[in-house]
Structures are given as structure tokens and as C-alpha cells.
N, C-alpha and C positions, 0 to 999 in steps of 0.2 A: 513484762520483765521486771523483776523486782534485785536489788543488788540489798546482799543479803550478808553477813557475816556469823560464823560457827566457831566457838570454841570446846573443844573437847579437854575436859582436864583432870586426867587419868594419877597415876600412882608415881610411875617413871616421867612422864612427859605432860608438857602444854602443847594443846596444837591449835592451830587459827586455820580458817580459809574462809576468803573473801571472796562471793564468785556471783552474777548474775543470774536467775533460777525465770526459765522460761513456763509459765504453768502448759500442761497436756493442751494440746489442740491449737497452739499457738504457732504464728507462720513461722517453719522451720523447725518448729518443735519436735515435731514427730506427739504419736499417739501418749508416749510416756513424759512426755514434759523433756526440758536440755537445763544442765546444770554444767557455765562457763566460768571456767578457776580463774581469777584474778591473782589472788594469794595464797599461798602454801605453803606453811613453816612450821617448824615444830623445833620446842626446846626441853631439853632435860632438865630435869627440875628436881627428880626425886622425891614431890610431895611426901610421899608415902615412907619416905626414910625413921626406919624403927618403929613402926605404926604396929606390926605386927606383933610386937615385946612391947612397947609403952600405952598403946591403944590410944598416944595424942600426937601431934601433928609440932615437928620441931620446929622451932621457933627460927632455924638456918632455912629450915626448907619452905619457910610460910615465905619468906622474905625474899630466897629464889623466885616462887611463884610473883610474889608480886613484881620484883623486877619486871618478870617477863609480860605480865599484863601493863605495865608501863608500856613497854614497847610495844605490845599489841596495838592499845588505845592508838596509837602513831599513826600505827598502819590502817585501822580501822577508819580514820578521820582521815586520812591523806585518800581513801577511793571515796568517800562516803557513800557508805554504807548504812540503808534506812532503817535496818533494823537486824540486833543484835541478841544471840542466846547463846549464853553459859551454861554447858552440861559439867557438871561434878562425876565423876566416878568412884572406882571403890577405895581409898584411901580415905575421902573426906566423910565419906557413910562410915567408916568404922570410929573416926577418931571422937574422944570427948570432947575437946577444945576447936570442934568446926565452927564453931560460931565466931572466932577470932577469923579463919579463913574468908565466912560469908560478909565479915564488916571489909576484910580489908580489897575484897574483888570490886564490894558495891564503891567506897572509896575512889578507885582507880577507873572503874569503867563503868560505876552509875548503873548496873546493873546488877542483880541479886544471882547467885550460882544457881541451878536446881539440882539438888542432889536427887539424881534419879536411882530408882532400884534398879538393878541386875537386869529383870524383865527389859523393863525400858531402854535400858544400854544396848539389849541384845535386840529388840528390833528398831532400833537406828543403825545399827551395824549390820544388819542384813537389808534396811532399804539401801543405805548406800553403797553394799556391795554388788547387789543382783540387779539392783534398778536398769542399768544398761545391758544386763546380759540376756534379755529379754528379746527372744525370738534366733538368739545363734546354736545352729544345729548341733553342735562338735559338743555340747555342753549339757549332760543330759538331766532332767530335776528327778526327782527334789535334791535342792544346795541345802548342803550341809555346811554353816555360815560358821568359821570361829575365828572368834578376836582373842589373841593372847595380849593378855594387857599385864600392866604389873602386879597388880592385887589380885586378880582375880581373869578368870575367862569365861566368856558367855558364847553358847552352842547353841543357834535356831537352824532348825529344820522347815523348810517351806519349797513353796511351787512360786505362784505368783506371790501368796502374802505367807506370815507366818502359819508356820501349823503347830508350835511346840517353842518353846525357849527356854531355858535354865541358865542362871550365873553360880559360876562353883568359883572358892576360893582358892587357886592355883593361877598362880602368876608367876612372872620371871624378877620379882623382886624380894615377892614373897614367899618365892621358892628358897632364892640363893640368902637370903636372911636367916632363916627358920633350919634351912636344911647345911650351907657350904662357911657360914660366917663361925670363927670361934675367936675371942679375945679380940673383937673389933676388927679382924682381917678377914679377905674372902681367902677360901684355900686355890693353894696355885701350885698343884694344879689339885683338886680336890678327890678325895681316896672313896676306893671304890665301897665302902662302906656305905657313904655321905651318899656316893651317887643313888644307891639299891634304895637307901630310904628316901630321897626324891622320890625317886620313881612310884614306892609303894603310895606315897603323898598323893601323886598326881591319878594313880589307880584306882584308888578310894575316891579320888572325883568324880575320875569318870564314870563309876557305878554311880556315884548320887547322880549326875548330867541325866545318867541314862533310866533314871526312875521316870522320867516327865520326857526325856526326848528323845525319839527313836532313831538312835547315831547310826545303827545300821544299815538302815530302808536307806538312807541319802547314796545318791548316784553321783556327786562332784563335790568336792570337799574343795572351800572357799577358803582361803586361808586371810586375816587382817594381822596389821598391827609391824609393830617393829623388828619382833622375833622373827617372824615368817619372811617380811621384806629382807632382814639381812642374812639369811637363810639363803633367801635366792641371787641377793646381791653377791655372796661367797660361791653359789653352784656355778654362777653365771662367769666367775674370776671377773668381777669387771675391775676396773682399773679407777674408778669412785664410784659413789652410789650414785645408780642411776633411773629415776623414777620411771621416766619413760620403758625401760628395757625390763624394768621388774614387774612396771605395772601388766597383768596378763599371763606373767611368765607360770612356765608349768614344771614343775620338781617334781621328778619321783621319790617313792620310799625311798630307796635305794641310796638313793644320793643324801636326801635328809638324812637317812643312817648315818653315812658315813662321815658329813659334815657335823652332825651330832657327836660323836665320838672322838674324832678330832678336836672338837671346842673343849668336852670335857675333860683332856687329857691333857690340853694345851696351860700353856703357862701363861700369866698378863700380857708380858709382853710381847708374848706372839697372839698373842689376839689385836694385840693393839697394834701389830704391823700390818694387820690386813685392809688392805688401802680403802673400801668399804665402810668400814666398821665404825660407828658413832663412837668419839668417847666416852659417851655415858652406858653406851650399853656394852663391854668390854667386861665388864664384872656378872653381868646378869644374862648377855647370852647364850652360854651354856645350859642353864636351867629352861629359857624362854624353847630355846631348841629339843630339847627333851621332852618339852609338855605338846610340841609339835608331832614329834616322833610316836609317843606315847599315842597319842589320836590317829596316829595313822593305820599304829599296829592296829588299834582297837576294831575302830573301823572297818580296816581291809581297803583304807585309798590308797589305791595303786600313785597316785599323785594328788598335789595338791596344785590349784589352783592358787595365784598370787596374788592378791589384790591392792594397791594403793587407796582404793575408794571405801570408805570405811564409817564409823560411827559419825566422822565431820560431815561428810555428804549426805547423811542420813537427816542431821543435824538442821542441815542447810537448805532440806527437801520442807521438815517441818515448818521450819520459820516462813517459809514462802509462803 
């Protein structure tokens, strides 16, 4: 048993999770190894704020981040934890000025970021979503694994291991930037113009995804990330977000239609009553839910599959 800590640190958000990582074959383990959550948190941060126009990394949002690696380090030292890996995502790969990023992480947490490629994002995001779904009938392969993140989304296709991965740049920050923002506001509620040239954004993806990975052959479409979880947090009405009840949950097309359509017609404020809803993601869920819908069409998944277990588990699998 090794007690281990993962931080994933994406475009939109930080996330941390402290959790005991049992290696295969160990008592109780089972054949696949057991990974016990300790800690579980995640903060909005916005790394990635104007990354997409300035191509550097703002100096509000460098300072956000490290807040929240302050308070990581806390939590990190308060289970000790023997050993510790920072994954970088696509905000800190695009910007000029990541080297101010990589001084001020080692700073705070004595550890250096690894700004990993796309590849590598997308299979820590498919160990730690499929790693447990290993041997349930109802779930047929090949998983077709996607993380909507904010810069960017990565699509593997695999059985047991990978067979295919690609990171395309469509994300729910870099959607709503590029496509819904004009004169420093998002539109509320954003005209149907705006919405059609998303869309064509996210279409143009998925033919590149689909030069290298074969999105169709997949039998269960795996869904990660914050789009999809409050996707299902909203199908579900639950009354807050509630990990347990999303983690697993299964949404059809249908539904994600409709709660797509909804978001993008909705005004701030009714996004922001929905008792669910992060405040940070209130501006960028609409686009995150679009890039979801989009894949599904494409596809032909009749549902998507939920996941809470995502790039940090993946994360948490290699450090062990």
C-alpha cells in the first residue's frame, strides 16, 4: 500500500486527490490493484483565462493557481503522503510565459509540473476511468474514453489498454472564449449564429480525433470531466452536486439534447440557480455541453456513461 497524492491541473480547474493505491495481487486487492480516495477536491482557477487570444498565462490567474497549491500543500502534509505528481495540461503547453507557472508550483510544492502532451493526458484519463469497469457485463468494449477539459478534449479508444488516442483543441473555455465572448462579456444568452459556429469548431475536431481514432467501432462512450458530470448532475435534478449519484450515472442523447439546449438559451442567472452548478462553470457550461452532444451525435451513443474517475486516478495509478 503506498499513500500517494495526484494533482491534475487543467485550463478551468486544480484538482488534488490523496488516496492509498494497493498494487494487483495484493490481499484484498483484487487482480486489478484498489485505489482508496482519501481526498477529493477541486478548484476553479481558470488557468487558461485568455490563453487562447494572448497565448500567455495571466498573471490573476498564475496567482489563483498558486493560492490553491498553498492549500493543496496543507492537505497533502496533513495525510502524508509519500510521494507526489503534478500533471500540467493544455493551458500551460500552449502559453509562452509557463516557465513563471513551473517556478511558482516548484516554489509551493517542491515539485516541478510535467507538462504532459495530449497523448499522455488521454491515457491517464482512460486508466483511471475504465480501470474499475473491468469485468461488468452491462458495459460492452471498446470504451470510447472522453475528457472534456477546458482547452482541449482527448478521445482513447481501448479494450483493456489503449488502442488509439488523440487531444483535439475544443474545450469549454476555449469554446466559450473564441466562439460566445464579445467586448469582455459572455453572451447571455448567446445568438444562434455564435452557437452554429461552435458547433462547426467542434466538427472540425472531430474529423481531426477521427483521423487517428476510430470514434465509431467504440461500444460505450465514457464520459470525464466537469461538463459531463454537471450534465448529469442537471439530468439527475439533484438538489446539490452529488458525486456519489453521478459517479456511474448513465444519460441518454436525448436528455443531453435537451439539457444542451436549455443551457444555451438560458441566461447567467438561470444557470447560476441551478442548485448543482459550480460557480465557475456557469459561463462555460453551455459550450462544455455542446462539445458533449456533438460526440454523441457523431458517434451514434445512444448514452453516455458518467464518470467521476478520471485523469487524477490515472495519475494516482502511475505514481504508485
Amino acid at each position: 500500500m503506498t499513500r500517494v497524492a495526484a494533482i491534475d491541473c487543467g485550463t478551468n480547474s486544480i484538482r488534488l486527490l490523496v488516496a492509498d493505491v494497493a498494487a494487483p495481487g495484493a490481499p484484498g486487492a483484487g487482480a486489478a490493484g484498489a485505489l482508496t480516495e482519501l481526498d477529493r477536491r477541486m478548484t476553479i482557477v481558470r488557468l487558461g483565462q485568455g490563453v487562447d487570444r494572448t497565448g500567455r498565462l495571466a498573471p490573476e490567474a498564475l496567482e489563483r493557481t498558486f493560492a490553491a497549491c498553498r492549500e493543496y500543500a496543507e492537505i497533502i502534509d496533513k495525510h502524508g503522503a509519500e510521494r507526489l505528481r503534478f500533471v500540467a495540461t493544455s493551458a500551460s503547453r500552449d502559453a509562452e510565459n509557463r516557465d513563471d507557472f513551473v517556478r511558482g508550483v516548484v516554489d509551493v510544492l517542491g515539485v516541478e509540473p510535467e507538462v504532459i502532451t495530449g497523448d499522455q493526458e488521454a491515457e491517464f484519463s482512460f486508466t483511471g476511468a475504465t480501470r474499475e469497469l473491468a469485468g461488468r457485463d452491462d458495459l460492452a468494449k471498446p470504451y470510447l474514453v472522453v475528457d472534456i477539459g477546458g482547452g482541449s478534449t482527448e478521445f482513447v479508444v481501448g479494450d483493456d489498454r489503449v488502442r488509439a488516442a488523440r487531444s483535439v483543441d475544443v474545450g469549454c473555455v476555449r469554446m466559450t472564449e473564441r466562439h460566445l465572448v464579445h467586448d469582455g462579456r459572455v453572451a447571455d444568452p448567446p445568438t444562434e449564429r455564435q452557437i452554429a459556429a461552435m458547433r462547426a469548431d467542434i466538427e472540425a475536431a472531430l474529423d481531426l480525433a477521427e483521423r487517428t481514432v476510430p470514434l465509431r467501432e467504440a461500444r460505450t462512450l465514457v464520459g470525464l470531466a466537469g461538463s459531463v458530470t454537471t450534465v448529469s448532475a442537471i439530468a439527475q435534478e439533484l438538489p446539490a452536486y452529488d458525486s456519489a449519484r453521478i459517479h456511474h450515472s448513465r444519460i441518454s442523447r436525448d436528455r443531453v439534447r435537451e439539457i444542451t439546449e436549455w443551457l444555451l438559451r438560458s441566461t447567467h442567472a438561470e444557470r447560476a440557480a441551478v442548485p448543482s452548478m459550480h460557480p465557475g462553470r456557469v459561463d462555460v457550461i453551455g459550450a462544455g455541453a455542446l462539445v458533449l452532444l456533438t460526440i454523441m451525435e457523431r458517434t451514434g451513443a445512444e448514452e453516455v456513461v458518467v464518470s467521476e474517475h478520471d485523469i487524477l486516478d490515472g495519475i494516482a495509478w502511475s505514481v504508485a
